[in-house]
Structures are given as C-alpha cells and as structure tokens.
SERO-4910 file (N, C-alpha, C, O; in steps of 0.05 Angstrom, whole numbers):
BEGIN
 pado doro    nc1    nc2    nc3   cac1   cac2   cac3    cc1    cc2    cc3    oc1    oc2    oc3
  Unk    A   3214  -1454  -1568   3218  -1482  -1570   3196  -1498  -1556   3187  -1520  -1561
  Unk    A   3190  -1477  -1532   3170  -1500  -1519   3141  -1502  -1537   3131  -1524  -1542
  Unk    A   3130  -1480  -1545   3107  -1478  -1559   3115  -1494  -1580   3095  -1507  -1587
  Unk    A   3140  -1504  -1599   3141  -1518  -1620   3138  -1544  -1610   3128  -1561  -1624
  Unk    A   3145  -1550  -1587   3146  -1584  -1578   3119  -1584  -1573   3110  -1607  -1570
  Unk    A   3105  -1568  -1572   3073  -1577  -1549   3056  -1570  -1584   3039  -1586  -1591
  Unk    A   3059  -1556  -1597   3050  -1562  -1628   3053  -1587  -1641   3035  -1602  -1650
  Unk    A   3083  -1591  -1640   3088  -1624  -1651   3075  -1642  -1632   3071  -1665  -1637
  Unk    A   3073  -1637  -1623   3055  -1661  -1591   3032  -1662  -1598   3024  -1686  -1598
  Unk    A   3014  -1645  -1606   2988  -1640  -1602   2984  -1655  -1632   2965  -1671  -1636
  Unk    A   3005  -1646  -1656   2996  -1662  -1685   3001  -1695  -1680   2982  -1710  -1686
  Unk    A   3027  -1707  -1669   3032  -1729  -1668   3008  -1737  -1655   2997  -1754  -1667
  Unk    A   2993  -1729  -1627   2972  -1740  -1617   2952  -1741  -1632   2941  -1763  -1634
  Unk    A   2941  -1717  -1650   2920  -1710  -1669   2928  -1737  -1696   2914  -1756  -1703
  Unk    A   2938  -1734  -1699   2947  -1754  -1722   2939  -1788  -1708   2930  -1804  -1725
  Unk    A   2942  -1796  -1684   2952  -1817  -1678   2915  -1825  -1664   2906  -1848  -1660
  Unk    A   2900  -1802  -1658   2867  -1802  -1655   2855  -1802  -1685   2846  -1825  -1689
  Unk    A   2852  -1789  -1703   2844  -1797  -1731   2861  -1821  -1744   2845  -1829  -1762
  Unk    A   2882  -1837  -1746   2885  -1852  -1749   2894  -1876  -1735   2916  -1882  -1744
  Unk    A   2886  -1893  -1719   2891  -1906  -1697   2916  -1922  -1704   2934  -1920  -1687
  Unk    A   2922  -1938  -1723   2928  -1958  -1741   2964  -1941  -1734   2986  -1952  -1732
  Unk    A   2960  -1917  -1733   2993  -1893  -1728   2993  -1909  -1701   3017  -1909  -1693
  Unk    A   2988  -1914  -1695   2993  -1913  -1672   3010  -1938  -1660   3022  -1938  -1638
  Unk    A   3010  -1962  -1680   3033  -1990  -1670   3047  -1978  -1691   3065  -1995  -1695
  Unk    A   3051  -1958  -1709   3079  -1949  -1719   3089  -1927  -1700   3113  -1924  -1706
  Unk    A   3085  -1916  -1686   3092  -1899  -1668   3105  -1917  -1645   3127  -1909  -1639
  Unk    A   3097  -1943  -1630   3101  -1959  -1616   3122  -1966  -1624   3140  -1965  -1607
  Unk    A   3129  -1975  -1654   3155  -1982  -1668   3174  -1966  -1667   3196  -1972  -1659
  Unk    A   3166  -1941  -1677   3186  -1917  -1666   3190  -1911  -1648   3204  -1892  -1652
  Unk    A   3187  -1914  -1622   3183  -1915  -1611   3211  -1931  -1591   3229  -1920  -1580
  Unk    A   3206  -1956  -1592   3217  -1972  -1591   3253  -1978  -1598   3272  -1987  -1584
  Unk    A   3249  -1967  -1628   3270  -1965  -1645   3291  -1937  -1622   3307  -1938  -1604
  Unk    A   3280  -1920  -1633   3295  -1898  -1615   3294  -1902  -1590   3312  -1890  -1579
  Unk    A   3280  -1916  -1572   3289  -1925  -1547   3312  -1941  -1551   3334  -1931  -1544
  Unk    A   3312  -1959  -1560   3340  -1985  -1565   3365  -1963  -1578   3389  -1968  -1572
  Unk    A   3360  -1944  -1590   3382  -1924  -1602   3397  -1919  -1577   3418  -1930  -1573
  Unk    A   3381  -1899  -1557   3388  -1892  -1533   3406  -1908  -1518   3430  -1906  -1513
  Unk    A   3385  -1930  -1508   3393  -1957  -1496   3424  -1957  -1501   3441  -1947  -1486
  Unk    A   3428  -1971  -1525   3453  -1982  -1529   3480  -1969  -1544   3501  -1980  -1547
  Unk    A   3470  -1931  -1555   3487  -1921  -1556   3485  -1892  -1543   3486  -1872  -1556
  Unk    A   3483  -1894  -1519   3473  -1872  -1501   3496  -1847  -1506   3484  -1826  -1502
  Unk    A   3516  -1842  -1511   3533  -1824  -1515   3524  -1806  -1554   3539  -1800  -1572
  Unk    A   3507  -1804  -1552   3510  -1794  -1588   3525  -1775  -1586   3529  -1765  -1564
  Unk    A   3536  -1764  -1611   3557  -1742  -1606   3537  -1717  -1620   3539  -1693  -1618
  Unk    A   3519  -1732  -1633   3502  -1704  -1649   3477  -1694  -1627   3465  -1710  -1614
  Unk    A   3472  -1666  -1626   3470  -1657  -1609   3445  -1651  -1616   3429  -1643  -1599
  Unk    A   3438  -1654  -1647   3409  -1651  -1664   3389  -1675  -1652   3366  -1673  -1644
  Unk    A   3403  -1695  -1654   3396  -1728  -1657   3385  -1737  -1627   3366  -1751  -1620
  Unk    A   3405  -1725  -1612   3408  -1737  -1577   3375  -1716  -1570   3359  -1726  -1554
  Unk    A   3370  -1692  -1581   3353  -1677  -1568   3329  -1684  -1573   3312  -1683  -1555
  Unk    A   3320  -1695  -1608   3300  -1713  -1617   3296  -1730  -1601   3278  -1728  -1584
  Unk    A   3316  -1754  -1604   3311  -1777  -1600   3296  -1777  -1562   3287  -1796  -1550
  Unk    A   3298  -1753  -1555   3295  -1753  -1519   3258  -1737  -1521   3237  -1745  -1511
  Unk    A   3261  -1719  -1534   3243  -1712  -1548   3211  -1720  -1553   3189  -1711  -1547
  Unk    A   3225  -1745  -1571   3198  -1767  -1584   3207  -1796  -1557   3190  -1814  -1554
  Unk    A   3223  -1797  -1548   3219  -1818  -1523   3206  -1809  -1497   3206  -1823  -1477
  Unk    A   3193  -1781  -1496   3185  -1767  -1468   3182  -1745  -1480   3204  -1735  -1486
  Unk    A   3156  -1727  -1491   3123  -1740  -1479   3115  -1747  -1506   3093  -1759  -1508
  Unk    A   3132  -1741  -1533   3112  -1741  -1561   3103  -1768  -1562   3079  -1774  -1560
  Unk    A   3125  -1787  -1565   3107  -1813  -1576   3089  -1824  -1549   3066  -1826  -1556
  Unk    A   3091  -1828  -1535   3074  -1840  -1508   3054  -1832  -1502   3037  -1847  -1491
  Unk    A   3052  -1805  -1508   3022  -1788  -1513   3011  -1801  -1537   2999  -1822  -1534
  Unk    A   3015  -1792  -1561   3007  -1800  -1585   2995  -1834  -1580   2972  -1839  -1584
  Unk    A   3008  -1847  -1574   3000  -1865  -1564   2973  -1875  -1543   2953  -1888  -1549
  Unk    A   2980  -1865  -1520   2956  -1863  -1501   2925  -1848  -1506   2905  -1850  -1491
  Unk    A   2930  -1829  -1540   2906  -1815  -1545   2897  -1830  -1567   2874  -1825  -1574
  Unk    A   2912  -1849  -1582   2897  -1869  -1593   2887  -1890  -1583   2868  -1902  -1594
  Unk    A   2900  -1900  -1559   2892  -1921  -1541   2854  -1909  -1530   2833  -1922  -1533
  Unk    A   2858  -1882  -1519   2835  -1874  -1500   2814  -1866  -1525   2797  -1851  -1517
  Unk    A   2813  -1873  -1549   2798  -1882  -1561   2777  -1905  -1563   2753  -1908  -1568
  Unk    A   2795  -1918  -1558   2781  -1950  -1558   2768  -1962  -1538   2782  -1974  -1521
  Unk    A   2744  -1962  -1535   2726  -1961  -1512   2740  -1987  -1497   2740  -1985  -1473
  Unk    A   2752  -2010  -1507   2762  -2031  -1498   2779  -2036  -1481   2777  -2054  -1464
  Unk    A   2805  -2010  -1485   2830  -2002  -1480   2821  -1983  -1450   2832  -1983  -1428
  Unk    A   2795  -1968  -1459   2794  -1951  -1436   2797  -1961  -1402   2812  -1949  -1386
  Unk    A   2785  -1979  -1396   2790  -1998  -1365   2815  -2004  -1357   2823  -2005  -1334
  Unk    A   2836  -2013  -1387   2865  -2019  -1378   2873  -1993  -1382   2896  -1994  -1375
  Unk    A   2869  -1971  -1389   2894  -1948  -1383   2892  -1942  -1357   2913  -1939  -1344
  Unk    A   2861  -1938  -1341   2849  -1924  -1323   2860  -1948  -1298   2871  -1939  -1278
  Unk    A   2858  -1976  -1302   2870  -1990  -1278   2902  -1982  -1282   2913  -1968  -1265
  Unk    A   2915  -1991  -1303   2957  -1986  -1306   2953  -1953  -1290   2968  -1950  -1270
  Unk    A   2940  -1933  -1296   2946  -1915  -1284   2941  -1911  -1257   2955  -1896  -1243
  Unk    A   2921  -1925  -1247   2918  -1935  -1212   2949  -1949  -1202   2961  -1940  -1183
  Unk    A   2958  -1971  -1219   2970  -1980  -1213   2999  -1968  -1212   3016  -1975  -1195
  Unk    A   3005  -1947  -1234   3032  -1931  -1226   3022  -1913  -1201   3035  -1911  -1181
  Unk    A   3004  -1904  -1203   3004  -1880  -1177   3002  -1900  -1151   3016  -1897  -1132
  Unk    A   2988  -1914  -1153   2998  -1934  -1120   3022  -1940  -1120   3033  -1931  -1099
  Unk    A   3039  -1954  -1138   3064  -1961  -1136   3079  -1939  -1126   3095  -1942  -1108
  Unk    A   3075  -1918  -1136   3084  -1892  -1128   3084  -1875  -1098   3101  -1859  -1090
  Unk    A   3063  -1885  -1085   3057  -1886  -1067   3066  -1892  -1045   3070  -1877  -1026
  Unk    A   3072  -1919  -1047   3069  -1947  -1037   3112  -1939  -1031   3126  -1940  -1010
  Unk    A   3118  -1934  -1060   3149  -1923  -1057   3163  -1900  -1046   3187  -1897  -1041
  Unk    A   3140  -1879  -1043   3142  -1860  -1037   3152  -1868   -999   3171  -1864   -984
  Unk    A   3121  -1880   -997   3124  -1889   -955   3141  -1904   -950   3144  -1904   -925
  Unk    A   3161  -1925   -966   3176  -1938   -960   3203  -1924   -966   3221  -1930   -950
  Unk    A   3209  -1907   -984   3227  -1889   -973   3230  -1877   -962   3253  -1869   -959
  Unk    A   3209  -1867   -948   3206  -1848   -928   3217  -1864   -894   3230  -1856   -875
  Unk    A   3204  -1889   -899   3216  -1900   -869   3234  -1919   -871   3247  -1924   -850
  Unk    A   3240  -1936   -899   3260  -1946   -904   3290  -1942   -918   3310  -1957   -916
  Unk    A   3286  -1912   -935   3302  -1911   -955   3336  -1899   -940   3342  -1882   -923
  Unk    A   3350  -1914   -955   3374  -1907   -942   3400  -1906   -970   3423  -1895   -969
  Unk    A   3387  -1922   -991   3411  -1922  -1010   3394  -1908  -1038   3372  -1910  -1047
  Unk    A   3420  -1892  -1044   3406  -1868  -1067   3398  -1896  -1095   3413  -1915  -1099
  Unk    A   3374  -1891  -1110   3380  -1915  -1134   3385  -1897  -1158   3391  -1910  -1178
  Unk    A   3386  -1873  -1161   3393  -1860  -1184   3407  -1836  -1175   3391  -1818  -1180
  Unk    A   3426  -1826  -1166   3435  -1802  -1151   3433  -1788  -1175   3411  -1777  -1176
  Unk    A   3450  -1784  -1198   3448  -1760  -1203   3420  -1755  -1227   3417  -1734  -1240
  Unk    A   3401  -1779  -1229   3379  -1767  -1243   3355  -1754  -1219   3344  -1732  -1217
  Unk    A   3356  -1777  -1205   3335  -1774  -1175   3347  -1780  -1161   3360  -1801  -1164
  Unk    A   3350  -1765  -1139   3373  -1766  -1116   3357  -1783  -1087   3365  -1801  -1072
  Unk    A   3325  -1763  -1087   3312  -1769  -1069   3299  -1802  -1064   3288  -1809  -1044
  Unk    A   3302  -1821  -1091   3286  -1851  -1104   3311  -1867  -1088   3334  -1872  -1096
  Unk    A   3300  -1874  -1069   3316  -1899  -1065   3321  -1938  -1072   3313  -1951  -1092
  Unk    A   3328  -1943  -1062   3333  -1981  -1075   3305  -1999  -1060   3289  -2015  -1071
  Unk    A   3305  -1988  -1025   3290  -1991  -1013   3262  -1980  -1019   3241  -1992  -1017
  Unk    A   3265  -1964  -1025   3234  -1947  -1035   3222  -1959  -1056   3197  -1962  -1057
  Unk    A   3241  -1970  -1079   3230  -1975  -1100   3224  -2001  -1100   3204  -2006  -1113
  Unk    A   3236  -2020  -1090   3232  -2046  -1069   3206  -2046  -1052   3186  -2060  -1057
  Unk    A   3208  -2035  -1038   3177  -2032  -1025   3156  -2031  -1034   3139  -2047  -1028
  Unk    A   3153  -2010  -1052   3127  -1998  -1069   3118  -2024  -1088   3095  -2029  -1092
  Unk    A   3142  -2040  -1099   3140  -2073  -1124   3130  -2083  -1095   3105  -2083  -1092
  Unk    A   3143  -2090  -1078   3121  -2114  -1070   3099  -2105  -1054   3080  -2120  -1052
  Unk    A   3098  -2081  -1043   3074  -2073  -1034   3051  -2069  -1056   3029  -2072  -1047
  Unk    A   3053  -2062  -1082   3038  -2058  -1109   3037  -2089  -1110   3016  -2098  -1102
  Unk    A   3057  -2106  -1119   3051  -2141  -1116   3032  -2150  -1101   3013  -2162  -1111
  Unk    A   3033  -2147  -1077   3010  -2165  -1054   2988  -2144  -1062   2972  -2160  -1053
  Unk    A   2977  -2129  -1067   2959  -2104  -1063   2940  -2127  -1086   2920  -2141  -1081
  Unk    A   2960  -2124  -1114   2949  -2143  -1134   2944  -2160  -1137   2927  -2165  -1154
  Unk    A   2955  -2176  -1123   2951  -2207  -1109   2925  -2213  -1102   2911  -2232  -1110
  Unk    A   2919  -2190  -1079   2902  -2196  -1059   2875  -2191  -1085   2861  -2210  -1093
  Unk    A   2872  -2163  -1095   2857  -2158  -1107   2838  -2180  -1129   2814  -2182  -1133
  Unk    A   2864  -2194  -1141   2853  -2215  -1163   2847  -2238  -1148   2834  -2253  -1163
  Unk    A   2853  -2249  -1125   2846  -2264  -1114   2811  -2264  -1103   2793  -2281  -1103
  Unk    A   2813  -2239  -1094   2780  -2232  -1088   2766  -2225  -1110   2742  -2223  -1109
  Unk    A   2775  -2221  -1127   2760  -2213  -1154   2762  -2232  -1174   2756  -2226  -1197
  Unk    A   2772  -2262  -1164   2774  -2290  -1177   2777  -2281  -1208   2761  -2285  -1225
  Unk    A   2810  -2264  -1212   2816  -2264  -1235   2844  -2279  -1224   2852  -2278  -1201
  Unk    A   2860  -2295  -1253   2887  -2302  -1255   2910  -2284  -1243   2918  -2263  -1253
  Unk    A   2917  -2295  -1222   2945  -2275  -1198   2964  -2271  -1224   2973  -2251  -1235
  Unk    A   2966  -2299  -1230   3003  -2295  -1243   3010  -2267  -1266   3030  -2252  -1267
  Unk    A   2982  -2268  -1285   2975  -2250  -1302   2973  -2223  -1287   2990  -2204  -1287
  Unk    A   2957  -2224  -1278   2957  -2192  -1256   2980  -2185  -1236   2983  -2161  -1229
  Unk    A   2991  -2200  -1229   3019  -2196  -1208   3048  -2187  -1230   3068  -2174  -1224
  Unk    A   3041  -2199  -1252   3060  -2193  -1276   3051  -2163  -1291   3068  -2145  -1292
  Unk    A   3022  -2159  -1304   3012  -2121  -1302   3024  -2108  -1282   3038  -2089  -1287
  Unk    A   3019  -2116  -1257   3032  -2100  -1236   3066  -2090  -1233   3076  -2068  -1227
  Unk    A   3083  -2124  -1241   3111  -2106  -1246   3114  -2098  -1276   3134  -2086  -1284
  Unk    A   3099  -2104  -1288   3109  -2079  -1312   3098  -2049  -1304   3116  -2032  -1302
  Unk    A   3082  -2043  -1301   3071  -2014  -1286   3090  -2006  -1271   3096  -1982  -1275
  Unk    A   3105  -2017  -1252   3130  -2008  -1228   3152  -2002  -1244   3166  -1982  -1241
  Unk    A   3157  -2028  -1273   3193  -2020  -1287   3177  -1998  -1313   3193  -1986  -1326
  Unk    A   3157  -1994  -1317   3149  -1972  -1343   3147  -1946  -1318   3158  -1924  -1320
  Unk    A   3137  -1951  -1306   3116  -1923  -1280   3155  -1913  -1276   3159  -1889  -1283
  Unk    A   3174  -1926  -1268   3200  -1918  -1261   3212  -1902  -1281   3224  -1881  -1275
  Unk    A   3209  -1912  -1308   3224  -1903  -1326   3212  -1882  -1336   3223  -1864  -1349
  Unk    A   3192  -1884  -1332   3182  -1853  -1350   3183  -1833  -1323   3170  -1813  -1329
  Unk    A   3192  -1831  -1300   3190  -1812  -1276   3219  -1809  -1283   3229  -1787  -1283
  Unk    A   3234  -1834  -1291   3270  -1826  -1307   3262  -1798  -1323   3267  -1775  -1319
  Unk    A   3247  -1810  -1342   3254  -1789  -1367   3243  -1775  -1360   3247  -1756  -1374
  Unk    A   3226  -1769  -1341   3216  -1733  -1331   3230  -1731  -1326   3241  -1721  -1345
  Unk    A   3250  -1733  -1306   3267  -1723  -1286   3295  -1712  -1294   3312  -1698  -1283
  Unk    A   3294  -1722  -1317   3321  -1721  -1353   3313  -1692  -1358   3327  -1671  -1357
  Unk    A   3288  -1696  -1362   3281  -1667  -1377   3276  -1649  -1358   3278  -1626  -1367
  Unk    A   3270  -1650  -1330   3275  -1633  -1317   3295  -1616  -1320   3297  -1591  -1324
  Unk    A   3316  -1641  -1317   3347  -1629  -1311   3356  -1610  -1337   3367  -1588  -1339
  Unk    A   3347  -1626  -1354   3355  -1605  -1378   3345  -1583  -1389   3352  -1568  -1406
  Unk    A   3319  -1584  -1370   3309  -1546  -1366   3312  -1537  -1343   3300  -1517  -1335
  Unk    A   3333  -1551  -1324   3333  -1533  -1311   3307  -1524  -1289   3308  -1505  -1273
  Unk    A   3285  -1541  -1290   3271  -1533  -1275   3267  -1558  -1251   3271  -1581  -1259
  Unk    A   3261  -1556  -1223   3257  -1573  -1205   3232  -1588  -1201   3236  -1611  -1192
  Unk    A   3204  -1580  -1205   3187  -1597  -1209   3168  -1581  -1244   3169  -1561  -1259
  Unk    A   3155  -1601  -1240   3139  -1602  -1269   3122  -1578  -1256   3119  -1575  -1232
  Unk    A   3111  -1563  -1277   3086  -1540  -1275   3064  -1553  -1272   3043  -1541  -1270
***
C-alpha cells in the first residue's frame, strides 16, 4: 500500500509539473474534499474516508507545491511561507516548552498546547512585523502571510499527526 500511495504521489506530482494549469484543478479538489471532511467528518464508507485523507495529506499538496516550484516567480514565496512555518514552529515549540499548560488537541497531538500555539502566532507576528517594517514592505499584508502560515503550518502537522496515528507509527521516517 505504501509503495502504491508514493507511486500515485509521484504521478499526481509528475502530472501537475508537465502540466501546470492541473494544478488550480487539484487546488479545487482539493478544496472540495477538504469541505467533504470538514462538514461531514463521520463517513461511514471506509473506501471514501481513506481517499479522501489520502489526497488531503500528502497527494494533492505535493502535486501542488511541484507545480508551484516550477515557476521561477512562485519560487521566493514557497522558500519565505516555508521559513515562516518552521519559525512559527519554533517560536511554538519554546513557548510550550515554558508556557504550555493546556493540551490544544489531546487526542491528535497531546504534546501542542493553546499556549504554545499562541506564542509561536504572535511571536511569528512581531518577527514579521519587524521584518517588513525594516524592509519597507506593507505590515498588514505580511502580518496577514504570517497568520495564514501558523492556521495552514497547524493543520497540515494535524494531518501528519492523523496519519501517524493511523499507521501506527510515532514520528515520521
């Protein structure tokens, strides 16, 4: 199964680098099966629930990000959003460490606290703040990149942490 998911991974990505244009239909699908999840999180089909988790964590988001790292344009904003989740990450990591006291996801992530994840947004916030201010770009625009990176950077460490559980394994290889 795993070799079939990392095959389908590698064509959806392959597919989504020769044709770039796949790639805001993948976003759509994307999307679509996120909102499935979202709002009917119980499916009873056991085919459907494993897809749909599947192509929401890693197929489409890859597929995605390898048509993005195409585009010489795109390349500066993947390489800063990905600065910017691993600091946030960071930044949440030290604040749970000396602040964290209330679990924010017990039974997906036990160790992510309310405090931690609190800390890391406004410590990532002023970080960005400060940055565009000295680099006389627009705060409001950049302080707003910054909390989408903290609520996307969260949710996709969700859906690792999903699929952990459902292999059974405790950290990623």
């Amino acid at each position: 199964a795993a070799v079939a998911l990392g095959m389908g991974a590698a064509i959806v990505a392959g597919l989504a680098m020769l044709f770039p244009i796949l790639s805001l239909g993948f976003a759509g699908v994307w999307l679509l099966v996120f909102s499935r999840r979202a709002f009917v999180p119980n499916l009873s089909d056991g085919w459907i629930k494993t897809c749909s988790e599947i192509l929401l964590f890693p197929v489409i988001p890859m597929a995605i990000l390898a048509a993005a790292a195409l585009d010489p344009e795109l390349r500066p904003l993947i390489l800063i959003i990905y600065v910017l989740v691993e600091l946030f990450d960071s930044c949440a990591y030290a604040a749970g460490k000396f602040l964290g006291r209330t679990p924010a996801f017990p039974v997906l992530s036990p160790r992510k606290t309310v405090e931690g994840l609190v800390g890391g947004a406004i410590c990532l916030m002023l970080s960005v703040a400060g940055v565009a201010v000295l680099a006389n770009l627009p705060v409001i625009p950049s302080v707003t990149l910054a909390g989408m990176a903290c609520a996307f950077g969260v949710a996709g460490d969700l859906a690792g942490s999903r699929l952990k559980r459902a292999g059974g394994v405790k950290d990623f290889p």
